[in-house]
FIGU-135910 format. One record per residue (C-alpha): residue in three letters; x, y, z. Coordinates in steps of 0.2 Angstrom, whole numbers, plus 5000, padded with zeros to 4 digits. Layout:
<recs>
ALAXYZ/...
</recs>
This chain:
<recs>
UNK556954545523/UNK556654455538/UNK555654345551/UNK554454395562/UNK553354295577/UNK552754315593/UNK551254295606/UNK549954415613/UNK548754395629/UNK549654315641/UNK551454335648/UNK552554285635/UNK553954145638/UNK555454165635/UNK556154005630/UNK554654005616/UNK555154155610/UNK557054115609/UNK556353945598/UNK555254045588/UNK556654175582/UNK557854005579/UNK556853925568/UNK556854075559/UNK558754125558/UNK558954065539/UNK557654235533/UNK558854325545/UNK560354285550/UNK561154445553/UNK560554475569/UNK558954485583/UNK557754565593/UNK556154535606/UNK555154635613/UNK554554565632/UNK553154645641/UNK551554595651/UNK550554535640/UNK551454525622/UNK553054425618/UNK553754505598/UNK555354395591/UNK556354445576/UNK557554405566/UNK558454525552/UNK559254535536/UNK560054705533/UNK559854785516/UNK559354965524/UNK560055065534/UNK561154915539/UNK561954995554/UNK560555055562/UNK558854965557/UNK558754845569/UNK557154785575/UNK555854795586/UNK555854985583/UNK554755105593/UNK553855295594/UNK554755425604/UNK553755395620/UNK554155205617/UNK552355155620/UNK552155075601/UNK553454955594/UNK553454885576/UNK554254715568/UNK554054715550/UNK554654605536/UNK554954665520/UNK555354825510/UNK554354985509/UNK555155045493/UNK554355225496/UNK554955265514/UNK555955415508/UNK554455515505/UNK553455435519/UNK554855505530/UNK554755685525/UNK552955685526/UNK553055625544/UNK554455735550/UNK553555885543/UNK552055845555/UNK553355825570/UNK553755635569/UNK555555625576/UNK556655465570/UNK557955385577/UNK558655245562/UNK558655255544/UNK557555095542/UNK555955085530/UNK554954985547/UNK555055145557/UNK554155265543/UNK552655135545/UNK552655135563/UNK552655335565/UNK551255335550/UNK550155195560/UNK550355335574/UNK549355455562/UNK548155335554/UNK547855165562/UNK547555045549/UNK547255155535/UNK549255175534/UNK549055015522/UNK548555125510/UNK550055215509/UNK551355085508/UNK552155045491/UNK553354885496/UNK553054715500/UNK552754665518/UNK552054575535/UNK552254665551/UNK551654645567/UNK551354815578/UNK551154835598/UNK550254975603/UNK550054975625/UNK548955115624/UNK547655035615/UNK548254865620/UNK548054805602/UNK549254705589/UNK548854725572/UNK549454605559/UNK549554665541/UNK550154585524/UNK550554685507/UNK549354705493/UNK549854525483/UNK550254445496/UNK552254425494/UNK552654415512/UNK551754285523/UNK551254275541/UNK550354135550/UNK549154145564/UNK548354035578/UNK547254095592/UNK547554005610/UNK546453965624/UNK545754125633/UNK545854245620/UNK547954235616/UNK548554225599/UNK550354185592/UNK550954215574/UNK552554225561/UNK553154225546/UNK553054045546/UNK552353885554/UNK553353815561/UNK553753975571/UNK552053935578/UNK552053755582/UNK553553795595/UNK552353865606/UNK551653715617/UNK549953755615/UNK549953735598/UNK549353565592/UNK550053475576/UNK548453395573/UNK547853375552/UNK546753475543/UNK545753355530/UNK544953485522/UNK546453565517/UNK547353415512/UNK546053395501/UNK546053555493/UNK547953545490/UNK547653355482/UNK546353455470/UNK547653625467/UNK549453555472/UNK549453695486/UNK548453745500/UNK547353875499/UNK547254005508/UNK546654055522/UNK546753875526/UNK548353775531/UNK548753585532/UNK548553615552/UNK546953635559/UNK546953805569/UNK548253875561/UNK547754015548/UNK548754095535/UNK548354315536/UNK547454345516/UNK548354465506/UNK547954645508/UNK547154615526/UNK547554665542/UNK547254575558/UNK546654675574/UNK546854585591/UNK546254665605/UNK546054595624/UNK545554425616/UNK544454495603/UNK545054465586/UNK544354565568/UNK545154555550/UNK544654665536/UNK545254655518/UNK545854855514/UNK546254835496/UNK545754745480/UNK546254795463/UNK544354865451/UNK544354745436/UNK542654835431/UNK543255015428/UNK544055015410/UNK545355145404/UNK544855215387/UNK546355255373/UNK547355185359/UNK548255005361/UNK549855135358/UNK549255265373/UNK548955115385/UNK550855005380/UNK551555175385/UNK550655195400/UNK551055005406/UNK552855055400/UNK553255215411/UNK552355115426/UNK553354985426/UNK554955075425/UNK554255165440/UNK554154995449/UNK555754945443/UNK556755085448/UNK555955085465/UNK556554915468/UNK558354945465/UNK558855035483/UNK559954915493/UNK561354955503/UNK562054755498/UNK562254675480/UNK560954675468/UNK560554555453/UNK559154475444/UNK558254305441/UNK558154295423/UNK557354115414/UNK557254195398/UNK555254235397/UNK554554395393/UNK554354435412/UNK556054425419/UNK556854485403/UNK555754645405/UNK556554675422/UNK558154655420/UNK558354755403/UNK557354915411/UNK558654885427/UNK560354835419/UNK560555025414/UNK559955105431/UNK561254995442/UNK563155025447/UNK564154925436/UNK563554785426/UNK562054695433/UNK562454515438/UNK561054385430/UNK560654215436/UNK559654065426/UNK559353885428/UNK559453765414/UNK559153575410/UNK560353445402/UNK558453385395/UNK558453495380/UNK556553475380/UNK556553595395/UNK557853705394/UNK557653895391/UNK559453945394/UNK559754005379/UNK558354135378/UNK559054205394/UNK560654195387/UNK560054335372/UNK559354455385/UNK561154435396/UNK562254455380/UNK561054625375/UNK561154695391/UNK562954645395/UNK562654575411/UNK563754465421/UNK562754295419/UNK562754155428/UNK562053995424/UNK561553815432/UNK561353665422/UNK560253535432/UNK560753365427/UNK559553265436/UNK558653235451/UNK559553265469/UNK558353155480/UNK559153235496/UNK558653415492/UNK556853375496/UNK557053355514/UNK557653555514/UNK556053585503/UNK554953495512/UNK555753585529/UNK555653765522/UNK553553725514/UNK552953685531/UNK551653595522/UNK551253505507/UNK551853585492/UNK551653485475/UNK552253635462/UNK553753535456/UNK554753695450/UNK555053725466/UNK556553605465/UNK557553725452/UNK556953885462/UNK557553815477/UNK559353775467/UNK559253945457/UNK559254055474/UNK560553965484/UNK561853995465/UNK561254165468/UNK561454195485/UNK563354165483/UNK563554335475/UNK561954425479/UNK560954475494/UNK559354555483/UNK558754495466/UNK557354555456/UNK556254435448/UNK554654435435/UNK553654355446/UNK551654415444/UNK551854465425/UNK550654315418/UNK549554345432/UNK549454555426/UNK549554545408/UNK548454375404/UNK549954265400/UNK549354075401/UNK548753995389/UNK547353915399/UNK546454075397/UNK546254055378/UNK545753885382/UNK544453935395/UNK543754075383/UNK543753945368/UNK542753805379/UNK541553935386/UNK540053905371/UNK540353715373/UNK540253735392/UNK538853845392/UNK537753735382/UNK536553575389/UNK537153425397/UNK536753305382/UNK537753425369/UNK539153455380/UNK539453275384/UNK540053255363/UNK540553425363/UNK541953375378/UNK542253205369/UNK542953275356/UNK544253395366/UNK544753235374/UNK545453175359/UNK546553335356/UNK547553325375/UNK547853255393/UNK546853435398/UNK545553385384/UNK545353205395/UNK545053305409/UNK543853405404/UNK542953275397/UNK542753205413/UNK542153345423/UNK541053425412/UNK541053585418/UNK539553705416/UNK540053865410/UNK541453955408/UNK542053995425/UNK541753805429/UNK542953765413/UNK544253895421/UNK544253775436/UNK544453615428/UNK545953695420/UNK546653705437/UNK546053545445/UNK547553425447/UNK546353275455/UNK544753275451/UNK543153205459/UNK543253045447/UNK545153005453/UNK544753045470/UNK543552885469/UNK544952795465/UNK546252855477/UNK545352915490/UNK544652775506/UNK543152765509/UNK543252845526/UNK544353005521/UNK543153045507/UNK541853025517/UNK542953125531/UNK543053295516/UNK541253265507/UNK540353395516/UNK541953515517/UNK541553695505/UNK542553705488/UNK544053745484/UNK544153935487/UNK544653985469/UNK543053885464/UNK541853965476/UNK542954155471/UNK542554115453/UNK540754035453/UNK540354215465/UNK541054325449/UNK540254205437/UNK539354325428/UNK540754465424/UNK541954465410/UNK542554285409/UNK544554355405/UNK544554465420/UNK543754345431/UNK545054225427/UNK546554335428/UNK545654405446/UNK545554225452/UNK547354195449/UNK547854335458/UNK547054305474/UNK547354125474/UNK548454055462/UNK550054195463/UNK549854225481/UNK549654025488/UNK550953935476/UNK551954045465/UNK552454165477/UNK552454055492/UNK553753955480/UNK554954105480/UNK554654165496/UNK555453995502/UNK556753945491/UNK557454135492/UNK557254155513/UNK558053965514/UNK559354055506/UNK559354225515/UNK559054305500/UNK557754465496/UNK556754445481/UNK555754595473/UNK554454555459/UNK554054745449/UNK552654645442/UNK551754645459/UNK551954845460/UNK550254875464/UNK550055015451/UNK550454885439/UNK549154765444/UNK547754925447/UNK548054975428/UNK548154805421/UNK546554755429/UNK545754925421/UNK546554865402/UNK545254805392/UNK545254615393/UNK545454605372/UNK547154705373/UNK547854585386/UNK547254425379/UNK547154375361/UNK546454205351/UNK548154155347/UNK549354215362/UNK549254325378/UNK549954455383/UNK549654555370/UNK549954755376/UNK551454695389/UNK552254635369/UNK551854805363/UNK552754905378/UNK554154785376/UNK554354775357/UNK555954895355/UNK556854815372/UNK556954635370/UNK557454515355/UNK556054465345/UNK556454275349/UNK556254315367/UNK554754445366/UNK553754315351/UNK553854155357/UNK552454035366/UNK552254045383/UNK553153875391/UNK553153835410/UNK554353845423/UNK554353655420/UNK555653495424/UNK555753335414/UNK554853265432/UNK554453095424/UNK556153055420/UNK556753115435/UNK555453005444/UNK555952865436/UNK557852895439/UNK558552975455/UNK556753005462/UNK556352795459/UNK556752725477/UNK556352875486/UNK554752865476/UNK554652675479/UNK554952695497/UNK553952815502/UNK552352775493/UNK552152575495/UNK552852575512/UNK551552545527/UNK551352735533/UNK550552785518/UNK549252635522/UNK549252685539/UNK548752855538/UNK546952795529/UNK546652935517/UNK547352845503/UNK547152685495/UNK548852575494/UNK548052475478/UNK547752645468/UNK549652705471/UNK550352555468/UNK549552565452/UNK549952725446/UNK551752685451/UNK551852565440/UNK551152645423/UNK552252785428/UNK553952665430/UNK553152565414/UNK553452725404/UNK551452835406/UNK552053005411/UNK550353045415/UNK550253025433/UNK551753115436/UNK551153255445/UNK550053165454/UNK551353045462/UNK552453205463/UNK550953275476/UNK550653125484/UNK552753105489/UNK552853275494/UNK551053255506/UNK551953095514/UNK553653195516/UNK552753315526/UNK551753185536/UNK553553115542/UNK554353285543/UNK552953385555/UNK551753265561/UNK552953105564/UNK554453215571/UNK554753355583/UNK554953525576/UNK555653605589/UNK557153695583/UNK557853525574/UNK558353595558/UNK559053485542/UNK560853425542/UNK561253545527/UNK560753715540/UNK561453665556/
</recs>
């Protein structure tokens, strides 16, 4: 795992490229590499977990003419290799990035194809005088672009890789601001700066004298259906993910496993704990608030397996881990797990370079219970205005998502999907919003997961959902948030969910075997039923969740305070002070209810101070220098 940047169509500086790697250092920090030549500057910086001694990077074709930088793992390299050295392909390291530079040598871009792995490289061909950018399947990996005066282009694994070029402006994106208000993230391919892009999943970028084209070059068929007994398919699903899980395990450093105690992680680590060296070395994060704590399910799975388990217990809020946070985002992030994330893999680092995780396995197998809710709201959302106005009333009654519902009144089932998502909507942006920034957004398109879903509006409404989710929801929050706290950490995650023969077969299961009236997940139970204890494998689905009200009105109250009455906020003019000063106070006078919203607003504001008020050059947090 690693960090990748650099600049192409103009001669590359070297003091840029010196920053760019630097900022980078913490997602590898075990040694570096550039590439200089006329017209492209590549900057790396590595984590060893292949060939250790010998994968250093950039790496180049025998006649030196073509030079790779990839971050990532491509799991199936071994067989790559052989294929390529049968056709004459000569190697020089043992390293996974080189396979993919000597198989672009033989296909171009359809290489993607052939990579099972996680990744985002970045490849130099003089001949052609072209850099292709590429990104894995789900989107694990990220990179970042922005295109320069007179045709150049500079990218990296992150943003602020990018903003250490000078011509790189930090100027605002409102839209995108927006968008994370409405979501909690920022949607691809947007980013909270205007001209910066994030690369989509599964797309590759072509650059080429000035002239850039992206094309998407894989997406997984939810329409095909696979025919067979609920028994044939859980076998199927089982075999295919014991596949991904074993090709996860190579590593040359120590491997372990996140495991919170849900079906997902508890999958993984009991098809790996009997294919590792030794005993396989677990690692959880628990509350001293019971009401949030699933340490003890973890606990079941680590005492079945005999792993060696490690557990932290969070007591409360730590107000100075939120400037690392905010530092390793790049920009605004308002998923409040990422606070135990962040804690879980710098515990985990200490003992381990790689751990697996169960990231992507509600995405694959339909495990939220907003789809149920969505399915169950379709007739009422389907029908007329004037009924559905009652209809709404009624759920309003039943929950805080009911109240929201109610007042967005969505038309249809895809509609009702989004406003399972929405955490601000239009109503309270009249509220919050001045009149100038809502005026500023008003003509801006949707959020892209509303315009993905309102374009599939007429498919299956369970596959549309769980299709949505994985182009938008897993990619932009749930992955970015382990991306981040694992590379602030130097630390490799590898999700076997996010196989994409996992994700290919799941799309092709009929949507009634993954999701049920009553729970999800239905044929992922099935596969799992003789591997996990039924308290584990039959329990609701629960969140990644923190008690964030309490924590908001304890060791987050005068940050909270500070930062969100204090005149910057006023001064930025996209908010309105009256509005936040309210919320605060039915949040401090006991109302949970606006509790992620205030959590959205403090991390927007942090980010304001961090990368538009400050310099980002190289000035890293006191807690990395």
């Amino acid at each position: 795992m690693c960090g990748i940047a650099g600049v192409v169509g103009g001669a590359p500086d070297a003091d840029v490229l010196d920053r760019m790697a630097e900022v980078l250092r913490h997602r590898g920090p075990d040694s570096e590499g550039r590439l200089r030549a006329e017209s492209v500057g590549l900057a790396f910086r590595r984590l060893s977990i292949i060939d250790v001694a010998g994968g250093s990077q950039p790496i180049y074709n025998e006649a030196g003419s073509t030079a790779i930088i990839l971050n990532g793992e491509i799991y199936n390299h071994r067989e790559l290799r052989r294929a390529l050295e049968g056709r004459g392909h000569r190697f020089r390291t043992g390293s996974d990035a080189e396979a993919v530079l000597h198989l672009y040598e033989e296909e171009g871009e359809r290489c993607l194809e052939s990579l099972l792995g996680m990744f985002a490289f970045a490849i130099w061909d003089s001949g052609r005088r072209t850099l292709l950018l590429a990104r894995d399947r789900l989107g694990k990996k990220p990179l970042y672009y922005s295109r320069l005066a007179e045709g150049g282009l500079v990218f990296g694994s992150e943003i602020k890789a990018i903003l250490q070029h000078p011509a790189v402006p930090r100027t605002v994106a409102p839209l995108a601001l927006d968008h994370f208000l409405t979501l909690q993230y920022v949607p691809t391919p947007e980013t909270a700066f205007e001209g910066i892009c994030r690369l989509p999943p599964a797309s590759w970028l072509r650059w080429r004298d000035g002239d850039v084209g992206i094309e998407r070059y894989w997406r997984p068929d939810f329409r095909r259906k696979l025919e067979g007994t609920a028994s044939e398919l859980a076998g199927r699903l089982r075999d295919t993910l014991v596949e991904a899980v074993a090709a996860r395990l190579e590593s040359e450093v120590p491997l372990g496993a996140l495991l919170s105690g849900g079906i997902d992680s508890s999958a993984v680590v009991a098809l790996a704990a009997g294919r590792v060296p030794g005993r396989l070395r677990t690692f959880t994060v628990g509350f001293a608030d019971q009401a949030f704590d699933e340490s003890g399910y973890a606990r079941l799975v680590a005492e079945r397996y005999a792993t060696d388990h490690h557990e932290l217990v969070m007591e409360g809020a730590r107000p100075e881990l939120l400037d690392d946070i905010v530092w390793h985002h790049d920009q605004p992030f308002g998923d409040s797990s990422a606070v135990p994330t962040f804690e879980l893999a710098r515990l985990t680092r200490r003992q381990v370079t790689v751990a697996l995780t169960g990231d992507g396995g509600d995405e694959a197998a339909g495990g939220y219970p907003r789809y149920r809710l969505a399915r169950a709201l379709a007739p009422v959302a389907g029908l007329p205005a004037p009924l559905r106005r009652p209809a709404y009333g009624l759920a309003s009654l039943a929950s805080g998502r009911g109240r929201k519902l109610a007042e967005m009144q969505p038309a249809g089932g895809a509609e009702a999907y989004f406003a399972s998502l929405v955490h601000l909507t239009e109503a309270a942006k009249r509220r919050l919003y001045t009149p100038e920034f809502r005026h500023l957004v008003a003509s801006g398109p949707p959020a892209p997961p509303l315009e993905f879903l309102r374009r599939h509006a007429r498919r299956p409404l369970i596959d549309t959902m769980l299709e949505t989710d994985l182009h938008h929801y897993l990619p932009d929050d749930l992955l970015v948030k382990l991306d981040v706290a694992t590379m602030a950490h130097s630390l490799e995650a590898r999700s076997p969910f996010l196989d994409h023969r996992v994700i290919e077969l799941m799309a092709a299961v009929p949507a009634d075997l993954k999701v049920g009236w009553r729970s999800g997940k239905l044929l992922l139970r099935r596969a799992l039923r003789d591997l996990l204890p039924a308290a584990v494998l039959d329990r609701p689905k629960r969140g990644f969740g923190i008690p964030l009200a309490a924590w908001l009105r304890g060791g987050f109250r005068e940050l909270l305070i500070d930062v969100l009455t204090g005149h910057r906020v006023r001064e930025r003019g996209y908010l309105q002070p009256a509005e936040i000063a309210r919320l605060v106070s039915r949040l401090l006078a006991g109302d949970d209810s606006p509790r992620h919203l205030l959590w959205d607003l403090l991390m927007l504001e942090l980010w304001h101070r961090r990368f538009i008020d400050r310099s980002v050059r190289i000035e890293l947090p006191t807690a990395l220098a």
